[in-house]
FIDONU-790596 format. One record per residue (C-alpha): x, y, z; residue number from 1; residue in three letters. Coordinates in steps of 0.2 Angstrom, whole numbers, plus 2048, in hexadecimal, padded with zeros to 3 digits. Each point is the difference from the previous one (the first is absolute). Layout:
<sites>
site X X; Y Y; Z Z; num NUM; residu Ala
...
</sites>
This chain:
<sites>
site X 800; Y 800; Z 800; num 1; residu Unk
site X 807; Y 811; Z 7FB; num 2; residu Unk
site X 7F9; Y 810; Z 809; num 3; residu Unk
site X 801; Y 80E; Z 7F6; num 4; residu Unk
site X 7F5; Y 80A; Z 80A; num 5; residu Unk
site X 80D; Y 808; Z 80E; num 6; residu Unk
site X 7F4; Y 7FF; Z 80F; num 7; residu Unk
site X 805; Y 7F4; Z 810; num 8; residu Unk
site X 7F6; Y 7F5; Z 806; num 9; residu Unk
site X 7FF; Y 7FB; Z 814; num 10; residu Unk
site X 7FA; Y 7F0; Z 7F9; num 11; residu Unk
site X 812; Y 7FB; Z 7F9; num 12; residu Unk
site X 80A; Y 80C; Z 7FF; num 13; residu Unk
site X 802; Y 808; Z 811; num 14; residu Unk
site X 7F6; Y 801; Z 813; num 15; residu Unk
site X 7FA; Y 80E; Z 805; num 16; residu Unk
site X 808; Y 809; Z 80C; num 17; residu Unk
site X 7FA; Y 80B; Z 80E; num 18; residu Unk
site X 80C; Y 807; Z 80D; num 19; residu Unk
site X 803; Y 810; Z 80A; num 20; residu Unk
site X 810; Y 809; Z 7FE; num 21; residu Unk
site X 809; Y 808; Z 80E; num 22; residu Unk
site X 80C; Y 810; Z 7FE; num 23; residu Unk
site X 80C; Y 804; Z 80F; num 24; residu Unk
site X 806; Y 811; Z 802; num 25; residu Unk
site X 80A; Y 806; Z 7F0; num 26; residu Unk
site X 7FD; Y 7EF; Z 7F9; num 27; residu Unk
site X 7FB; Y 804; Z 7ED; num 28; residu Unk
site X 800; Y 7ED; Z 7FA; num 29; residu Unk
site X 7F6; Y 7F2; Z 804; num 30; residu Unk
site X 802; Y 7ED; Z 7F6; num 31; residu Unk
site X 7F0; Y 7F4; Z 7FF; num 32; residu Unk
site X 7FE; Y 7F3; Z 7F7; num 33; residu Unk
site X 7F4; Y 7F8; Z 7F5; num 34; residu Unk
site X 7FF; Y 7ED; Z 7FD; num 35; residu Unk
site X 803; Y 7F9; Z 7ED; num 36; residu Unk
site X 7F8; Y 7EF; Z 7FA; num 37; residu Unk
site X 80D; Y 7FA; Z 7F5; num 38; residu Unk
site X 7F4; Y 7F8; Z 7F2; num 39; residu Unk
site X 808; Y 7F7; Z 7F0; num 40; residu Unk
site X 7F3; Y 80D; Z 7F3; num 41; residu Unk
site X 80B; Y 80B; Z 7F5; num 42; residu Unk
site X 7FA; Y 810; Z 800; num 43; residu Unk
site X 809; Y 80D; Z 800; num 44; residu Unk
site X 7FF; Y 810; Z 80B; num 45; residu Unk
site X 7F2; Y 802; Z 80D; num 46; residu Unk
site X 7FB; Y 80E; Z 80B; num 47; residu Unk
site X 7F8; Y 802; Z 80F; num 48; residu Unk
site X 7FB; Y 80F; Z 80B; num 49; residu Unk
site X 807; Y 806; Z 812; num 50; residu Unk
site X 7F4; Y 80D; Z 809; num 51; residu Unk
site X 805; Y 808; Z 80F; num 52; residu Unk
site X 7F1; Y 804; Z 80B; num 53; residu Unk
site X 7F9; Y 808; Z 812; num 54; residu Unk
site X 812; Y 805; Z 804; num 55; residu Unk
site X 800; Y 806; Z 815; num 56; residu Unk
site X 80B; Y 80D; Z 805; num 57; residu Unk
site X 807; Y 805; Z 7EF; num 58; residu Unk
site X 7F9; Y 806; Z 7EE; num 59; residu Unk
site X 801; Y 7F5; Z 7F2; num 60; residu Unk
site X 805; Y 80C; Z 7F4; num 61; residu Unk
site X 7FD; Y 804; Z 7EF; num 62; residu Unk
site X 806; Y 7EC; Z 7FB; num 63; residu Unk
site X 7F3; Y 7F4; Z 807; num 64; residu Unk
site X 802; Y 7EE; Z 7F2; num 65; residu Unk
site X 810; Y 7F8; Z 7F7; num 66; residu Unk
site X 7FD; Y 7F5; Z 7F2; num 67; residu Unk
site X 80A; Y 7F0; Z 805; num 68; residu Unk
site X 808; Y 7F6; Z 7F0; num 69; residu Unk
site X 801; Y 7EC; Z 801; num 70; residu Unk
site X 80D; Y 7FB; Z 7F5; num 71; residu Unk
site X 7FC; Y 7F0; Z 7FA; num 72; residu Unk
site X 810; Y 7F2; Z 802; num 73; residu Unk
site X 7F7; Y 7F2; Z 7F3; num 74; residu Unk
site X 804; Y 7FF; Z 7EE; num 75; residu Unk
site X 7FD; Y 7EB; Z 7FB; num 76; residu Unk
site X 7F1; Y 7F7; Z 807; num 77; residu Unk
site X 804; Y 7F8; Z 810; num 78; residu Unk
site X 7F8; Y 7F1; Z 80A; num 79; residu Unk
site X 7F3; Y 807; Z 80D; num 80; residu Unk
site X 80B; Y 807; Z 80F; num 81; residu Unk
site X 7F1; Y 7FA; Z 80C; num 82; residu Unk
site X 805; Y 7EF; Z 7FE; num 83; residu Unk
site X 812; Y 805; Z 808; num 84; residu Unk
site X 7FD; Y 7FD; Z 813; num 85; residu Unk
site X 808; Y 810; Z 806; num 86; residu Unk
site X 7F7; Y 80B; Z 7F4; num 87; residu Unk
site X 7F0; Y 7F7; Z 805; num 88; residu Unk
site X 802; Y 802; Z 814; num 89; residu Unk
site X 806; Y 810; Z 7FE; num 90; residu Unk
site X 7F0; Y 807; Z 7F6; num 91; residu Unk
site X 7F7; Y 7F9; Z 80E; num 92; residu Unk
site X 808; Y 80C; Z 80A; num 93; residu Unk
site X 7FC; Y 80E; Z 7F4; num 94; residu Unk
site X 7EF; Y 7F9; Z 7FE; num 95; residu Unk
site X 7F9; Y 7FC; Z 810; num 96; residu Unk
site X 80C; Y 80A; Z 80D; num 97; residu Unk
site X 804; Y 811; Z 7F3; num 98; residu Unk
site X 811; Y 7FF; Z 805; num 99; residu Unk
site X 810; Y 7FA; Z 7F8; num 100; residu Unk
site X 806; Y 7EF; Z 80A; num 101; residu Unk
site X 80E; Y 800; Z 80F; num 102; residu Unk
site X 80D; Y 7F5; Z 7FA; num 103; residu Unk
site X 7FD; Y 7F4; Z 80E; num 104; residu Unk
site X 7EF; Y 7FE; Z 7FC; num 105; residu Unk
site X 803; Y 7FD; Z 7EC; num 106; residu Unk
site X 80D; Y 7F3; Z 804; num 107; residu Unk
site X 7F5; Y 7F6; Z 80D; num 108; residu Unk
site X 7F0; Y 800; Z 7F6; num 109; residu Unk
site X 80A; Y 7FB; Z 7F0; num 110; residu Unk
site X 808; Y 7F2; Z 807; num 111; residu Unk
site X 7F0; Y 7FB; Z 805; num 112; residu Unk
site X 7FC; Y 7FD; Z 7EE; num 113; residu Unk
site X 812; Y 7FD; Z 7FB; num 114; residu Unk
site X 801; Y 7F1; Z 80D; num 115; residu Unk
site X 7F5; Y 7F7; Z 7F5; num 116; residu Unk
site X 80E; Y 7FC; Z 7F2; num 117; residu Unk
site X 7F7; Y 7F7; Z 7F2; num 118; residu Unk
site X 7F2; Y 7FD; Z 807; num 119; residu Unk
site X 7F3; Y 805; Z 7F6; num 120; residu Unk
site X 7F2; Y 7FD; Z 80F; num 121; residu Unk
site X 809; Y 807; Z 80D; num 122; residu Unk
site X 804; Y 80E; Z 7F6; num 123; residu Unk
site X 7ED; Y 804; Z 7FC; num 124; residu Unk
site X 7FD; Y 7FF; Z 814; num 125; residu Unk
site X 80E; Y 80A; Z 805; num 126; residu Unk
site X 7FB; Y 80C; Z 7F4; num 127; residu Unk
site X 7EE; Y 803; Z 805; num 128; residu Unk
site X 802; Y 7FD; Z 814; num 129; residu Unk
site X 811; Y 810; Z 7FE; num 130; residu Unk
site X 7F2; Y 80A; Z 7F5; num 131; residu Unk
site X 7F1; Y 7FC; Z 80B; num 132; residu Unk
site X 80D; Y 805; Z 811; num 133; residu Unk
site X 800; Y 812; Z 7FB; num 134; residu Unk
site X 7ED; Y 801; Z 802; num 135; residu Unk
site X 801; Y 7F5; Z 811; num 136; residu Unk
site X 810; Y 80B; Z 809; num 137; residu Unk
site X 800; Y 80A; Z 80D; num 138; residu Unk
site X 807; Y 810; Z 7F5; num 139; residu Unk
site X 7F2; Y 7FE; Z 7F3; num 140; residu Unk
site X 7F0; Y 7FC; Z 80E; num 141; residu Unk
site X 805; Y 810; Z 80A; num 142; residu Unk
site X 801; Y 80C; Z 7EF; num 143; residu Unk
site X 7F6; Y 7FB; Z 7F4; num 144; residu Unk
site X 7F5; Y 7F6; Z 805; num 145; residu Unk
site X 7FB; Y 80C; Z 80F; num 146; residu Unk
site X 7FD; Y 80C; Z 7F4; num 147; residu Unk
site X 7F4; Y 7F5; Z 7F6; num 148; residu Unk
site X 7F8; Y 7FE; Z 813; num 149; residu Unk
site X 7FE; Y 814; Z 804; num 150; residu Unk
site X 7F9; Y 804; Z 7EF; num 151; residu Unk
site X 7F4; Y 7F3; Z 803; num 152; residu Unk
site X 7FC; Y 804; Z 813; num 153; residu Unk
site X 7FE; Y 810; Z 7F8; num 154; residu Unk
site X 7F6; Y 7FD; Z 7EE; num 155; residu Unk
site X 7FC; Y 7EF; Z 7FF; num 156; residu Unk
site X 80C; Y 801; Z 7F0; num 157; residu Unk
site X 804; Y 7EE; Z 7FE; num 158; residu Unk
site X 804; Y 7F8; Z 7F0; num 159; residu Unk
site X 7FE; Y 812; Z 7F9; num 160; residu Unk
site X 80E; Y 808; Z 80A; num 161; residu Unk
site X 806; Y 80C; Z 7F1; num 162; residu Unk
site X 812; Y 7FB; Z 7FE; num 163; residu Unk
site X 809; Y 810; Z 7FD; num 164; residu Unk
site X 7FA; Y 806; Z 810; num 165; residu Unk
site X 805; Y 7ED; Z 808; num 166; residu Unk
site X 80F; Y 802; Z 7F9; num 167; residu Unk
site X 805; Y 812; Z 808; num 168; residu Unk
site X 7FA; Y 7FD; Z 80F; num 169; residu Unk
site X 809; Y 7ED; Z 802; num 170; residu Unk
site X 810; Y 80B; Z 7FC; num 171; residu Unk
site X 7FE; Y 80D; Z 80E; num 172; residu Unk
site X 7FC; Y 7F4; Z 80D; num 173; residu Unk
site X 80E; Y 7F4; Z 7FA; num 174; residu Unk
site X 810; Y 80C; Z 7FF; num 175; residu Unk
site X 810; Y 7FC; Z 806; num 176; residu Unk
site X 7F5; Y 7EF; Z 807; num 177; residu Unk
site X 80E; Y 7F2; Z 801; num 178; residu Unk
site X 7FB; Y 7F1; Z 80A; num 179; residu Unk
site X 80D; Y 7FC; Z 809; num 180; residu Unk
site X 80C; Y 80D; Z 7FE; num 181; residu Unk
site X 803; Y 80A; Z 80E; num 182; residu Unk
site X 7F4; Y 80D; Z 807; num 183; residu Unk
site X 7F1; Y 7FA; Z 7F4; num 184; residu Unk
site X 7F3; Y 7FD; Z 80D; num 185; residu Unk
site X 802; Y 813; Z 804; num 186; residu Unk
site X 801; Y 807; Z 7ED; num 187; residu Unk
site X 7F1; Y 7F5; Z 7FE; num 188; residu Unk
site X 7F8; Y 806; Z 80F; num 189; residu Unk
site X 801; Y 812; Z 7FC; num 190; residu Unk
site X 7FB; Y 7FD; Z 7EF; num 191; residu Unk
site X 7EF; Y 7F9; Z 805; num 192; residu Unk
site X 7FD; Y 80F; Z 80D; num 193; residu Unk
site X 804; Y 80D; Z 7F1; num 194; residu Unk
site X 7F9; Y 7F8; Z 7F2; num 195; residu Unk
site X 7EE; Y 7FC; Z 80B; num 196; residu Unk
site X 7FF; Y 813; Z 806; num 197; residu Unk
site X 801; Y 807; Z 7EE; num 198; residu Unk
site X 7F5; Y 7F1; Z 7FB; num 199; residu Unk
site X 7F3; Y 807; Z 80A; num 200; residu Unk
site X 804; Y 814; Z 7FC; num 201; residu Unk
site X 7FB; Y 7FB; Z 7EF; num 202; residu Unk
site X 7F4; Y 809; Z 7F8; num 203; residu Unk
site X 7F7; Y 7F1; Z 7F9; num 204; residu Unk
site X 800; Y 7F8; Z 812; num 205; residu Unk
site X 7FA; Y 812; Z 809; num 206; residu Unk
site X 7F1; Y 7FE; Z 7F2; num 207; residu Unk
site X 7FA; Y 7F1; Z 805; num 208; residu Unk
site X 804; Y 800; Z 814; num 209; residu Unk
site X 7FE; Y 813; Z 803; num 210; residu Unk
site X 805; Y 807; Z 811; num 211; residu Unk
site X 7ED; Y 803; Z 804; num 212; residu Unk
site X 7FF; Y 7ED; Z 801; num 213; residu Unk
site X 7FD; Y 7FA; Z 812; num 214; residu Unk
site X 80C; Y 7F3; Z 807; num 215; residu Unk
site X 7F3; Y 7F0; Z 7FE; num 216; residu Unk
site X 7FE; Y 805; Z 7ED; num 217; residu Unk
site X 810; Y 800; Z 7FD; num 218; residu Unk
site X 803; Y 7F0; Z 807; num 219; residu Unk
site X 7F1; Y 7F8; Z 7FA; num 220; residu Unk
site X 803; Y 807; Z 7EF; num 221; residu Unk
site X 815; Y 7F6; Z 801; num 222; residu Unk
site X 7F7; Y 7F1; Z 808; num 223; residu Unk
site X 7F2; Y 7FE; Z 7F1; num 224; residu Unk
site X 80F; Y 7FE; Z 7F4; num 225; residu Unk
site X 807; Y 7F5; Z 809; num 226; residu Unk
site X 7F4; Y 7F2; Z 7FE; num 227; residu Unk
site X 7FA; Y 7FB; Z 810; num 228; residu Unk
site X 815; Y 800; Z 806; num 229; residu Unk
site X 7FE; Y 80B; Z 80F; num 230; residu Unk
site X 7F7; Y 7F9; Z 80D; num 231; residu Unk
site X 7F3; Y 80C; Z 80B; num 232; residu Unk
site X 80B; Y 7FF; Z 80F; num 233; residu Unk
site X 80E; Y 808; Z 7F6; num 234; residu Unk
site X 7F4; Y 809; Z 7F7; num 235; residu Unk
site X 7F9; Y 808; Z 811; num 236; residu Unk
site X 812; Y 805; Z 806; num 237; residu Unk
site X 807; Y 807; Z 7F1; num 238; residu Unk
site X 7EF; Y 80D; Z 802; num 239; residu Unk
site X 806; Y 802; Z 811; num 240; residu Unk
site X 812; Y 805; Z 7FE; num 241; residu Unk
site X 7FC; Y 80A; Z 7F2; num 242; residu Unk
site X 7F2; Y 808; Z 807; num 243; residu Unk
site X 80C; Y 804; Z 811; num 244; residu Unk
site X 80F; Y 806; Z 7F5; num 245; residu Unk
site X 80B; Y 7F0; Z 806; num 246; residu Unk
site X 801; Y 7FB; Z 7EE; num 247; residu Unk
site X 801; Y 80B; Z 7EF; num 248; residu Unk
site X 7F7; Y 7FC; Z 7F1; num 249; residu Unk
site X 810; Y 7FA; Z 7F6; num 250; residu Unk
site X 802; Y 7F3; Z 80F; num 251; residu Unk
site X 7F3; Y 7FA; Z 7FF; num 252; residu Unk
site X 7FE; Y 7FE; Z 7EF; num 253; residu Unk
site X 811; Y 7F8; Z 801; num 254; residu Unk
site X 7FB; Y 7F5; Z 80F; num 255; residu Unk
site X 7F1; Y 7F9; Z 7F5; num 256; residu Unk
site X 80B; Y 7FE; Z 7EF; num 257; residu Unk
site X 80A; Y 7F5; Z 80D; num 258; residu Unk
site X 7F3; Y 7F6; Z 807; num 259; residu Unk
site X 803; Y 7EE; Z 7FE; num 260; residu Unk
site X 7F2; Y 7FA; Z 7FC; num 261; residu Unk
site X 801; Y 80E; Z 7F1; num 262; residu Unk
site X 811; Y 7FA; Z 7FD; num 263; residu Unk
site X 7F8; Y 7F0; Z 7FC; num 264; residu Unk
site X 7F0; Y 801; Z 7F9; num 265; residu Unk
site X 808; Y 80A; Z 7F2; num 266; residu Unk
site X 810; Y 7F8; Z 800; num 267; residu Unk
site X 7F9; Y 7F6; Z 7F1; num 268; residu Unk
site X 7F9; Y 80D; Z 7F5; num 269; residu Unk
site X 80E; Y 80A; Z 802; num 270; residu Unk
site X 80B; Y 7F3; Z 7F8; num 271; residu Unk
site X 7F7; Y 7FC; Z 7F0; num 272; residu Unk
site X 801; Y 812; Z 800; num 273; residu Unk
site X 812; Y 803; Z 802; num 274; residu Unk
site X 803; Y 7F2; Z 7F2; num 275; residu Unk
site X 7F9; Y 80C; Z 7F1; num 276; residu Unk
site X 809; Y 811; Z 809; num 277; residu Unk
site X 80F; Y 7F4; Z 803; num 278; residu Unk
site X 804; Y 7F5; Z 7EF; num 279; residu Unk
site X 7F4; Y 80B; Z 7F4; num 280; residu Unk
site X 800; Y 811; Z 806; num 281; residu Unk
site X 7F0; Y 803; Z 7FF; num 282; residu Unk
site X 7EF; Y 800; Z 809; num 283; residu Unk
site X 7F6; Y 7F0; Z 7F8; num 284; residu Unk
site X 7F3; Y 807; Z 7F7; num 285; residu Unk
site X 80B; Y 80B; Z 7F5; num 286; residu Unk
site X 804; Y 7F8; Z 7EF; num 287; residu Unk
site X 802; Y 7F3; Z 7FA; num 288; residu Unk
site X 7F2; Y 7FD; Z 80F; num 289; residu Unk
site X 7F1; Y 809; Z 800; num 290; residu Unk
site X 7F6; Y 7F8; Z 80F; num 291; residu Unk
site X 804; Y 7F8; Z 811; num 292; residu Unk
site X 800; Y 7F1; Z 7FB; num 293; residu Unk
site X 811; Y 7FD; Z 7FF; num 294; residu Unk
site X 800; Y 805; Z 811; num 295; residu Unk
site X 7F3; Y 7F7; Z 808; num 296; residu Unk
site X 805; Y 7EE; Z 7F6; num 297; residu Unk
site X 812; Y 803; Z 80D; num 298; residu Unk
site X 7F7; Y 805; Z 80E; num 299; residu Unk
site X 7F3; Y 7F1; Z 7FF; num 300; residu Unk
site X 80E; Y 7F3; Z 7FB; num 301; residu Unk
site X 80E; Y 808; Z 80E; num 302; residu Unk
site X 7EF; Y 7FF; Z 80E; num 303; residu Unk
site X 7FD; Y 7EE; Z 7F8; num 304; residu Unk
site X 812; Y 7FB; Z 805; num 305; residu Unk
site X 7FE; Y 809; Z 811; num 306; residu Unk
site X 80E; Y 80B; Z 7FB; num 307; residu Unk
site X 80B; Y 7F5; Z 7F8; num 308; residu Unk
site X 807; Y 80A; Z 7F2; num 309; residu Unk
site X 80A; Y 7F1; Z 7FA; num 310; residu Unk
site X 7F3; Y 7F5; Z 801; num 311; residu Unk
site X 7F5; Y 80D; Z 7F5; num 312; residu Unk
site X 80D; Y 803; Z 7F5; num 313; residu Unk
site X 7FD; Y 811; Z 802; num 314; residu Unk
site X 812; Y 807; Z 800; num 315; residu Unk
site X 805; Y 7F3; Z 7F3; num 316; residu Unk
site X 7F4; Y 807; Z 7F4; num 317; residu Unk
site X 806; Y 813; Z 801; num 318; residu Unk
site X 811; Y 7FC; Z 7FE; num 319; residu Unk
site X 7FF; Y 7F4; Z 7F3; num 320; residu Unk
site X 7F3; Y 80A; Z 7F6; num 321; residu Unk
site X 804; Y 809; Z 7F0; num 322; residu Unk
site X 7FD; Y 812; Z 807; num 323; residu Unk
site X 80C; Y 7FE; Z 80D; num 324; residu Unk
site X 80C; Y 7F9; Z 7F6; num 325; residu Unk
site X 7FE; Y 80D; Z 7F4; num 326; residu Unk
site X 805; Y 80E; Z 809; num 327; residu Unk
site X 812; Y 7FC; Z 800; num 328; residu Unk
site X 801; Y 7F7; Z 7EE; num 329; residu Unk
site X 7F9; Y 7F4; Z 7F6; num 330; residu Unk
</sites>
């Protein structure tokens, strides 16, 4: 495939990238960086647009956007790259955690796969278990998957959580989130608290949970979205500590997104969910879907296998399906 056309896609070609720059006194030059996916389609240039945005304590200036220029490294058609293990664990990363891997992380998780040798069954195993982890782990159920759980405490969004807005919000609650690297818990921590108090300053959020709202309607209004997760005992007390002042509206909120029951009622839904945003990039009933069916044939099959997404062959079929594949080649 040859692109004439110039324009990057953050299907193949790049992730997006949202991230805040810091300037210290006198300090004139800040690098970011924006993850490439090394595809094997020769196609020349592509672009891309950097904005800079709601800047605090400085002006912007006259000079808001760059155009970015991917210069394209393939001139032969080559095997798909997603069959090479690394390349295949480390869009995973890119995919499922919007970050580039740690090195310790790429090398565990491709030997995982790599342990395999020749083994054509292993291999296929390995492959969808390491895949299917990046949903399961600790880093992703504390980013993105509790921001799939605010938006739906907050809008009953669902399967039609808008991606783009997914997308930038699983960023901001994710930065500089490392499992396992020192100081994580705290970054991921004061993530949450920052990222839920502008959730709720939103004007979209303020529109439909105005201040004039008592306490029970606000909680009343969370706990319907939940689907029967909060019980009326919890129900009764977060009235009560909102009502007293002991707990704000963004702990609250945060304290039913957390609920476990909530955690797993939606646990489910959430990862059928995360199989189109993850391996195709899209939300399912954008084309070459129209409908939900696609959706709810995962959610009924994974629910059949009580969760068993190997079972289901769930995972399986994303990555082995001819739209995934062809994002990185042919």
């Amino acid at each position: 495939m040859v692109n004439n056309q110039g324009a990057a896609s953050a299907r193949c070609d790049y992730s997006s990238t949202i991230t805040t720059l810091s300037f210290a006194p006198g300090e004139t030059q800040v690098t970011i960086g924006v993850p490439l996916i090394d595809d094997v389609y020769i196609e020349g240039l592509e672009h891309l647009r950097l904005q800079l945005s709601t800047p605090q304590g400085a002006n912007l200036g006259e000079t808001t956007s760059a155009i970015v220029t991917i210069f394209d490294n393939d001139f032969s058609p080559l095997p798909n790259p997603v069959e090479q293990d690394a390349f295949f664990v480390h869009q995973n990363y890119l995919d499922f955690l919007n970050r580039e891997p740690d090195a310790a992380g790429l090398a565990f998780w491709t030997n995982e796969i790599t342990s395999c040798g020749t083994d054509v069954h292993c291999r296929e195993i390995k492959r969808i278990n390491v895949s299917a982890a990046f949903y399961l782990s600790i880093e992703f159920q504390h980013t993105g998957y509790l921001v799939y759980r605010l938006s739906q405490a907050a809008y009953n969004t669902g399967e039609r959580l808008p991606l783009n807005s997914f997308h930038a919000d699983h960023l901001k609650i994710g930065l500089g989130v490392i499992v396992n690297q020192a100081g994580w818990e705290q970054v991921l921590e004061q993530n949450k608290r920052a990222f839920i108090d502008e959730f709720i300053a939103r004007p979209t959020f303020v529109a439909a949970y105005p201040l004039t709202m008592t306490a029970a309607q606000f909680v009343d209004a969370l706990s319907a979205n939940t689907g029967g997760s909060i019980s009326q005992a919890e129900r009764d007390a977060f009235v009560a500590d909102l009502s007293s002042g002991a707990k704000t509206r963004a702990q609250v909120l945060r304290d039913i997104a957390e609920d476990s029951d909530f955690v797993q009622k939606e646990f489910t839904r959430a990862f059928v969910l995360m199989q189109y945003f993850g391996y195709l990039r899209r939300v399912p009933n954008e084309l070459p879907d129209t409908t939900f069916d696609g959706y709810n044939f995962w959610l009924t099959k994974l629910n059949q296998f009580n969760g068993n997404f190997v079972d289901a062959e769930m995972v399986k079929s994303f990555i082995v399906s001819g739209e995934y594949r062809h994002r990185f080649g042919q």
